[in-house]
N, C-alpha and C positions, 0 to 999 in steps of 0.2 A: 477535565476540559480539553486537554489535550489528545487524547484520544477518541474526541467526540470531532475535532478539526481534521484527524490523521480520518476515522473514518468518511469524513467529508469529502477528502482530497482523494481517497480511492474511489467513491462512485462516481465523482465528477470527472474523475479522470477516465474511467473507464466507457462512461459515456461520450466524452470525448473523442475517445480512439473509436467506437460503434462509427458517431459521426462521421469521423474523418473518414471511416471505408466504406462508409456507404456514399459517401459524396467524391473519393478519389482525390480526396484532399491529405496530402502527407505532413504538412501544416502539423493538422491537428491531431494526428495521428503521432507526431514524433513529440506535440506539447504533453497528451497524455501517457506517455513513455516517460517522459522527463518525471511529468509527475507520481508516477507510482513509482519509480526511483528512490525519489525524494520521501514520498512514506514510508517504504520501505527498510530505508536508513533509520527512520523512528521505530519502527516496528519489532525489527531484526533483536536487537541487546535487548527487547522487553521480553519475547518470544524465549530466548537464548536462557536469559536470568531465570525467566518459568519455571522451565527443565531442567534448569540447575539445583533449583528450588524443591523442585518436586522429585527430583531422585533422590538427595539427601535427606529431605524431612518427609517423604510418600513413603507407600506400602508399597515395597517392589520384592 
């Protein structure tokens, strides 16, 4: 479920930031910053763990 909210929060945000340069709005532009920040932070230790994961227990 969580992952399905973090991906939410990157299209919206990134839509967000299109907006905001297409309208010259920095508003919305710095809101959609914020928030891929913010997923980011969810994102980052899942990614990390991954490949932590996968070089111990993968075929390398």
């Amino acid at each position: 479920m969580m992952d399905i909210i973090i991906l939410i929060g990157g299209i919206l945000s990134i839509s967000i930031i299109v907006i905001g340069k297409k309208r010259h709005n920095k508003l919305f532009v710095s809101i959609g910053v914020v928030l891929i920040l913010i997923c980011s932070v969810y994102i980052v230790p899942d990614f990390f763990r991954g490949v932590r994961d996968g070089f111990i227990n993968g075929d390398l």
